[in-house]
matplotlib code that plots the C-alpha trace (Angstrom):
import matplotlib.pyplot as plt

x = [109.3, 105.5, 104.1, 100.5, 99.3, 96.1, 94.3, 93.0, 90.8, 90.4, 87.1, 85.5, 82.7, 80.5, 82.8, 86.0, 87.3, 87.6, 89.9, 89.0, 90.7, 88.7, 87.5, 88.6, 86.7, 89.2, 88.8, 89.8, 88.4, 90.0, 89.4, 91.7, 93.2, 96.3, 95.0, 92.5, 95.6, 97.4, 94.2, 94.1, 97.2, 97.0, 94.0, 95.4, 98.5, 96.3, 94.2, 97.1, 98.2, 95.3, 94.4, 98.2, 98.3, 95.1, 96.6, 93.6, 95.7, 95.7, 92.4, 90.6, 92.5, 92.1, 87.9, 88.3, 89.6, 93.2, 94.2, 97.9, 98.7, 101.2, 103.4, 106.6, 104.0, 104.7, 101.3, 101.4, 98.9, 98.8, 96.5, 94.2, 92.5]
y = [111.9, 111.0, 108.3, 107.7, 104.1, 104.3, 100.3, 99.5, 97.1, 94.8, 93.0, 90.6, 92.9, 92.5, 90.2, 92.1, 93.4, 96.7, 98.5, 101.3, 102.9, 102.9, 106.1, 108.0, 108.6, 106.8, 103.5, 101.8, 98.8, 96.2, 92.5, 91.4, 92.5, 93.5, 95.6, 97.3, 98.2, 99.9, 101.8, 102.5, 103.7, 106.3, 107.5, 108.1, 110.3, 112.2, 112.7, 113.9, 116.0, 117.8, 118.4, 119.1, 122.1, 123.7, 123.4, 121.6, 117.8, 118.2, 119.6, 116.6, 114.3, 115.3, 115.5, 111.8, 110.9, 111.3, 114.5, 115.4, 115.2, 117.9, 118.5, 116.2, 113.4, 110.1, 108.7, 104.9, 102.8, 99.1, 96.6, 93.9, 91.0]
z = [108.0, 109.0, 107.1, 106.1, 105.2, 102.8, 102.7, 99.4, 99.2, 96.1, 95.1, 92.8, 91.2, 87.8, 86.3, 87.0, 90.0, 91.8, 94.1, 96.3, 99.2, 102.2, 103.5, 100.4, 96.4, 94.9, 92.7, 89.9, 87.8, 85.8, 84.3, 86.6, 90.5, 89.0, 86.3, 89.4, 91.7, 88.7, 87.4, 91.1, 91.5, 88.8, 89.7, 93.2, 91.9, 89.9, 92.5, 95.0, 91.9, 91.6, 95.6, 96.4, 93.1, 95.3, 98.6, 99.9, 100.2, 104.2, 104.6, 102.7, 104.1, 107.5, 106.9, 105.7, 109.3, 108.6, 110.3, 110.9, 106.9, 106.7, 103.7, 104.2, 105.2, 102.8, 101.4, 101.2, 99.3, 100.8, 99.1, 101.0, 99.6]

ax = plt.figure().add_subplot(projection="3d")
ax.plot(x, y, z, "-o")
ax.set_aspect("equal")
plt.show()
């Protein structure tokens, strides 16, 4: 099975902090790093839920610089200070 490691990146930002993953729309916010990666997280299944239900998963990844995304690929969030 192909594997696909996504980097998060979590910030300090207007007195909370902030997680995005880099190359890709995705974010999430909380008071604290923790509560940014979990925000993050559900935003980024929703996200695959939603792109996977119009078939158009691969093709967004792939435009995002990730090409070779097929359908038995594993997505994996990793999370850098």
């Amino acid at each position: 099975m192909e594997q696909l490691v996504l980097t998060a990146r979590v910030a300090r930002e207007d007195g909370g902090y902030a997680a995005r993953v880099e190359r890709l729309p995705l974010e999430g916010s909380g008071e604290s790093a923790r509560q940014a990666q979990d925000e993050l997280i559900q935003v980024m299944r929703a996200w695959i839920e939603t792109l996977d239900g119009q078939d158009s998963l691969e093709q967004v990844l792939a435009q995002a610089g990730f090409p070779g995304v097929g359908e038995d690929t594993e997505l994996q969030l990793e999370f850098v200070q």
